[in-house]
C-alpha positions, 0 to 999 in steps of 0.5 A, a space after each residue: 786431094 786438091 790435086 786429084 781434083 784439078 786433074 780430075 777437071 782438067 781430063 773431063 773438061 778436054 773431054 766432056 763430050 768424047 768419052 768412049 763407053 769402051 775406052 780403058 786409059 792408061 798413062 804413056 809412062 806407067 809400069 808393067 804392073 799398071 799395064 797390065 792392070 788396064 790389060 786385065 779390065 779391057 778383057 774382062 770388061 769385054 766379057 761381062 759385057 760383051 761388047 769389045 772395049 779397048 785402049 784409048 788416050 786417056 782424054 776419051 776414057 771411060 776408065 782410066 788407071 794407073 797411081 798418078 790419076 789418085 796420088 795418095 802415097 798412104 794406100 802404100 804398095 797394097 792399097 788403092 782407090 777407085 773414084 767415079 765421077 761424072 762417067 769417069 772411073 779412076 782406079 789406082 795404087 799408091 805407088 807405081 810398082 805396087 800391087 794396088 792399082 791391079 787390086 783395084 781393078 778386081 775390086 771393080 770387077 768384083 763390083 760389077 758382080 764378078 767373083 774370083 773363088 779359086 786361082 782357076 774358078 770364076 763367076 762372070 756377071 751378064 752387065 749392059 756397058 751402060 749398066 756399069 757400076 759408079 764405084 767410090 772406095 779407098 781400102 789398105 788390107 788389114 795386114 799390108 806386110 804379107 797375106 800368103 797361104 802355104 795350101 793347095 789349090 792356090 797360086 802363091 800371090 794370087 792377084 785376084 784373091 789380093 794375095 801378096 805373099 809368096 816364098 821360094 822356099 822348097 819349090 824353087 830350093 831358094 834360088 829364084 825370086 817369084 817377082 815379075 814387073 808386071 804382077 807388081 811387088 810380091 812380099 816374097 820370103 827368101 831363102 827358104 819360107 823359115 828355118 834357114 840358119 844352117 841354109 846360110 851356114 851349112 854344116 858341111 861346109 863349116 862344120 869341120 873348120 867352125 865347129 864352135 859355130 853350131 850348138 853344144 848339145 849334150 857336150 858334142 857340136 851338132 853341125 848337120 841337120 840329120 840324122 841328129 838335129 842341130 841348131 847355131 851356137 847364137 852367141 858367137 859373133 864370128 858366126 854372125 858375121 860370116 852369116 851376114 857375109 853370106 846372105 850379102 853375097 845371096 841377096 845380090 844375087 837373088 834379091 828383088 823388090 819385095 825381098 822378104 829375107 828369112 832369118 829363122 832358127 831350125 824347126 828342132 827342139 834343141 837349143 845350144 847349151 854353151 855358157 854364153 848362150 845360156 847367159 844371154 838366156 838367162 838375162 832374157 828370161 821373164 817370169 812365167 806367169 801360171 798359166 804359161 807354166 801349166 801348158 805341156 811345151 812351157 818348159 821349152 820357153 826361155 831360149 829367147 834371149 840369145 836369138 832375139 840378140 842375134 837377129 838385132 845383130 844381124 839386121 843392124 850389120 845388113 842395114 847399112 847395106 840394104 836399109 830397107 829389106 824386111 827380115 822375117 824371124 820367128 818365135 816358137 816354143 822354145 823362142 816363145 816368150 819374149 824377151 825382158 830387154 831387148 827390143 828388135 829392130 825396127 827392120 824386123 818382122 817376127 813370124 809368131 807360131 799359133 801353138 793352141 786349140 785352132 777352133 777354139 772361137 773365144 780363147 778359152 782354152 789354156 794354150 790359147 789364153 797363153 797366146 793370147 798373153 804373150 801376143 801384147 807383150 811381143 807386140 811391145 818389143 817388136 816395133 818392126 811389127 808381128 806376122 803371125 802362123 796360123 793354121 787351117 786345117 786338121 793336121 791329124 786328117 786334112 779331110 776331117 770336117 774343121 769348126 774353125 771359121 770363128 776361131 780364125 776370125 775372131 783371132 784376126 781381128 785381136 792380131 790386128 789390135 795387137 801390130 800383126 802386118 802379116 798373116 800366114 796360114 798353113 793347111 792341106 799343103 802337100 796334097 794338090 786335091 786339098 782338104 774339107 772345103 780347101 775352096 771355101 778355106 782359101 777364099 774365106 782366108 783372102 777376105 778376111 785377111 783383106 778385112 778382118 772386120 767382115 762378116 765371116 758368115 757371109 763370106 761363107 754364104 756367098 761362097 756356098 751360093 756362088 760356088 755350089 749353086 742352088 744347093 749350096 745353101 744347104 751346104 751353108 747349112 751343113 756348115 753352120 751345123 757342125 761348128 755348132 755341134 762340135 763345139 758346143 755339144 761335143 765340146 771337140 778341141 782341135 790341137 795339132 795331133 788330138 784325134 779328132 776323129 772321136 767326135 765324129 760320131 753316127 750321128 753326125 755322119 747321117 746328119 752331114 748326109 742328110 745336108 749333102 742330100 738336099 744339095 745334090 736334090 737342088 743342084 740339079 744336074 749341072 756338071 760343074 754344081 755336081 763335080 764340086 759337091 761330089 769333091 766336098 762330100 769326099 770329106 764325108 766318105 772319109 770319116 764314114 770309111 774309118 767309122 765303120 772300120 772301128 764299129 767292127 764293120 766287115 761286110 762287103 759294103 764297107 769294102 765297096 764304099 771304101 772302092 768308091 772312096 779310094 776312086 773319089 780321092 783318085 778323081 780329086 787328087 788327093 793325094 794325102 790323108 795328113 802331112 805325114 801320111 800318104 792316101 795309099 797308106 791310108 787306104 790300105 788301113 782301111 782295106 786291110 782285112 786279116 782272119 780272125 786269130 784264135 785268140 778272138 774266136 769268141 769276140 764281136 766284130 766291134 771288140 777287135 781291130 786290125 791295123 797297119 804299123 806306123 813306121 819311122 823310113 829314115 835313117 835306114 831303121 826300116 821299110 816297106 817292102 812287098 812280101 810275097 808271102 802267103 801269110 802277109 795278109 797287108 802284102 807290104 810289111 814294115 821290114 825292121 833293120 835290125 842295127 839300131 835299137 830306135 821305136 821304128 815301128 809304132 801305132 798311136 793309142 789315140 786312133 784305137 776306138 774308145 780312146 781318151 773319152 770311154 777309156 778303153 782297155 786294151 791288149 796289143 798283139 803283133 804279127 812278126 816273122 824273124 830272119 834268123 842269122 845262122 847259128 843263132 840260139 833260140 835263148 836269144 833276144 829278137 826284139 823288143 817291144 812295149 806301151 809309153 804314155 808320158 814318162 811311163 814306159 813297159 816294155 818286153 822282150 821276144 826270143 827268137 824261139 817264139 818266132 820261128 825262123 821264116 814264119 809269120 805269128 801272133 806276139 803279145 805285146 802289150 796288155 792292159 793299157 789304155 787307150 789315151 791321146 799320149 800312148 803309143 805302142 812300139 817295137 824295136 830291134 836290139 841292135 843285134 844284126 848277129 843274131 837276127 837279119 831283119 824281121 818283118 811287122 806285118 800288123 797289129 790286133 788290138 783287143 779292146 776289154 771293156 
């Protein structure tokens, strides 16, 4: 401090009458990033004010910038300081290549007014230059290690957001490094974002010669990752140390500052059964408590120890080569506990998978009191410090309206208490036009990652203010309402894959309107207010389109609205309902309209329903095809090859009107044609179909004299079940290509008997 205080009088008092009121300085020697820092304040200095402000010796500034004018080495590569004295602002980093000083330049602008909502939306303030604010404040982010959120709408690293996590990852197929001078050290995760083992050792090349290097599953090596999944066989020191071997020879081809490497086993539930692994398992292994042993994933706990063994292997071999690289690994389900040991290296930063009810605001759900359990004890053995994998949207509907603005703030503050450095959030992540308030989200994320300790509420107020004009307050409004009515009267629970749809009643529909009404009312009739409330209220269009649907509504409005909305996703580019279903697929759900079968003659609107199958693409087990047929009534059935015997054409019981909460009771029917080979006995097996929930399986068989040759009909195919979050209805072929060619699952009837 003394010396900032002796450069601070050094500079005013050689200048004391010479300081320009547009003059931004910045030493002769500092970084591309701190250049580009004092670029930044100059321009928009100049447009907030109007007036021209430019470079000047450092002697004559008003503003002077760069880490040498704060010398506090604590702020690290994130922090900064801004410091007003007597006219003159300094705003600087803690280290010259870090992304502070340019932080601290925004954090100004901000000051001044300014607000960066999106990478590509801003608010820019009118200020007098002699209006401009003094500004003294020192700030290091909640979670300096890394802040990066995998959703669209968002530049990875966006400066202005204080973003500083990136990942090469499937964009640049791990072969480029997102770090340029002037944007400052990016935490950038390489190769992949997670999941690289067999990135580093692939089976193809390996798998021939090394078998021994790849789990043991089911009494086979599994080299490959498709079509059966594989995992390393983690207890094999050779395979280790080719690892070490490869990722040496990648980081000196690939690595920059700010490299992040990914150490992290594959996204499969498998695990290798040999003896050693199991043996280092096995000495790994806590006692579960009660309640880790009631959640529905606990028996895939307990395969931590060969992995956490692994990673210190590893990190200690690539630390007498790279001292510093930070390695990222990652703990889940199957990793989910931590070890009994074993405590990782200190290089090592573990990545921890929030499996629980993500809106859940107080943890009391079981999953999430487990997390929170385990959350301290990971803490204890990782010295290196946790980053933890939030998530941020509702993976069933990226457009469903999400109750989690507590949730996720009250958990960032117990992370930060627990030696969380790292935050990662996945949400709307592969549709450019993202999810309900994929704006709001994204901002709302950025400042609590910076602060986790401010005010969530008012975050979201000003950003409603900000971002939606005058209208915005009731947008605030709207928000504030529906956390509260979903969670406390509805008592929704938001897990990865629970039908939240159920919730989202009448009444909540009119009243989610009734908020965008007096928005669209006080906005008035600016173009911009007006395209962005029309982008949130297409969140509302959704929920409304597949209520009716399942009200048994099939007038022409509901066909008109769902136009519209098809028109809006269009406009807005989304370009998906959820991470596994395209909006084309979606909308052809809700467009599909068939007549009424016989078999429902005599039933309301609202006691049947057809729905397009959901269908597994890969392996060649089936596919969309246009069917010319006059008697497809989707026009682009499920195709079923028929050399296979895998549940490829399905629907979830969940979706069915009266699942789970009034426990509708349903039969199923299937609308099929079969291609017959020729000479096939109308005796024989076409098909087979059937209901599962759980452990709980009926199923049938179709012979191919119920299905004549080329012609689409009706098929029953379940009857009586209900209508729960684990069912699932299912068809599959017999691997009996002699017999039937292929046959077509144009849709399903669902007729609800209560």
């Amino acid at each position: 401090m003394k010396k900032l205080l002796i450069l601070f009088v050094m500079l005013t008092v050689s200048a004391v009458f010479a300081v320009d009121p547009l003059g931004v300085g910045v030493d002769a020697k500092a970084t591309p990033v701190e250049k580009n820092a004092a670029k930044e304040l100059i321009s928009y200095l100049s447009k907030i004010t109007g007036q021209k402000f430019k470079l000047v010796p450092l002697g004559q500034a008003r503003f002077i910038v760069g880490h040498k004018f704060v010398r506090d080495k604590a702020l690290g590569n994130e922090g900064f300081r801004i410091i007003s004295r007597k006219g003159v602002t300094f705003i600087g980093g803690g280290t010259p290549e870090g992304r502070g000083t340019l932080y601290g330049v925004y954090e100004y602008l901000e000051q001044c007014g300014a607000r960066f909502w999106t990478s590509n939306e801003e608010y820019l303030p009118k200020v007098a230059v002699d209006k401009l604010p003094a500004v003294n404040t020192r700030q290091i982010p909640s979670f300096p290690f890394m802040r990066f959120a995998i959703t669209s709408g968002l530049s990875y690293g966006d400066a202005k957001l204080k973003l500083n996590g990136t990942c090469s990852g499937w964009w640049t197929k791990g072969k480029s490094n997102r770090y340029r001078p002037a944007g400052g050290i990016l935490a950038d995760v390489q190769p992949l974002n997670c999941h690289t083992l067999m990135y580093f050792l692939p089976g193809e090349k390996y798998g021939k010669t090394h078998p021994e290097w790849y789990a043991l599953i089911n009494g086979k090596r599994v080299t490959t990752r498709r079509p059966v999944p594989g995992q390393m066989c983690l207890s094999n020191r050779e395979m280790a140390d080719e690892m070490v071997k490869n990722i040496i020879a990648y980081m000196k081809e690939n690595g920059k500052p700010g490299t992040v490497l990914a150490v992290s086993r594959e996204d499969n539930p498998h695990y290798c059964e040999c003896e050693n692994c199991k043996k280092e398992d096995m000495e790994e292994a806590i006692t579960m408590s009660e309640n880790m042993k009631k959640v529905k994933y606990a028996y895939r706990f307990g395969r931590t120890g060969s992995y956490v063994r692994f990673m210190n292997y590893v990190a200690e071999k690539l630390e007498k080569v790279y001292p510093d690289l930070k390695i990222l690994g990652s703990a889940y389900l199957a990793t989910g506990l931590p070890p009994k040991n074993t405590v990782l290296h200190k290089n090592i930063v573990l990545d921890l998978a929030l499996c629980a009810d993500l809106a859940d605001p107080e943890n009391k759900q079981l999953e999430n009191k487990v997390f929170m359990e385990l959350l301290p004890m990971w803490s204890k053995v990782t010295p290196g410090g946790l980053q933890i994998c939030d998530y941020g949207a509702t993976f069933d509907n990226f457009l469903y309206p999400f109750p989690n603005i507590d949730a996720i703030a009250n958990r960032l503050r117990i992370y930060k208490k627990n030696n969380v450095i790292g935050m990662e959030t996945i949400a709307a992540h592969n549709t450019p036009g993202g999810g309900e308030f994929n704006a709001l989200r994204n901002y709302l994320w950025a400042k609590l990652w910076w602060n986790c300790d401010l005010d969530q509420w008012a975050v979201v107020k000003e950003f409603c203010l900000g971002y939606y004009g005058k209208g915005g307050i009731h947008l605030y409004d709207y928000i504030k309402w529906y956390h509260n009515y979903l969670l406390n009267e509805k008592k929704a629970t938001y897990y990865m894959g629970g039908n939240p749809e159920r919730f989202y009643d009448k009444f909540y529909i009119d009243k989610a309107k009734s908020f965008f009404k007096k928005a669209y009312a006080e906005s008035g009739n600016d173009p911009v207010f007006k395209k962005r409330l029309d982008h949130a209220y297409v969140a509302i269009d959704c929920i409304d389109m597949i209520y009716r649907k399942k009200s048994g509504d099939n007038s022409q409005s509901r066909i008109d609205a769902v136009k519209k909305f098809e028109e809006s996703c269009k406009r807005f580019n989304i370009t998906r309902i959820s991470e596994k279903e395209y909006m084309k697929d979606f909308l052809a759900n809700l467009k599909l309209q068939v007549p009424t079968p016989a078999f429902c003659k005599n039933l309301p609107n609202d006691k049947w329903f057809a729905y397009l199958p959901d269908c597994y693409p890969y392996w060649n087990w089936c596919e969309l095809e246009d069917d010319p047929d006059p008697k497809s009534y989707s026009k682009r059935p499920v195709k079923m090859n028929t050399n296979h015997v895998a549940w490829a054409v399905y629907k979830k019981c969940e979706q069915l009107p009266g699942a789970v909460i009034a426990s509708g009771i349903y039969d199923a029917y299937a609308y099929v044609k079969f291609i017959h080979q020729p000479g096939a006995k109308p005796d024989a097996d076409g098909m087979k179909f059937g209901w599962n929930e759980g452990r709980v399986t009926k199923e049938g068989r179709v012979k191919l004299k119920d299905v004549p040759n080329g012609k689409y009909v009706y098929v029953k195919i379940a009857t009586d079940f209900p209508a729960t979050l684990d069912g699932t209805i299912w068809i599959a072929p017999l691997n009996n290509q002699k017999i039937v060619k292929n046959f077509y699952v144009d849709h399903f009837i669902f007729v609800k008997k209560d």
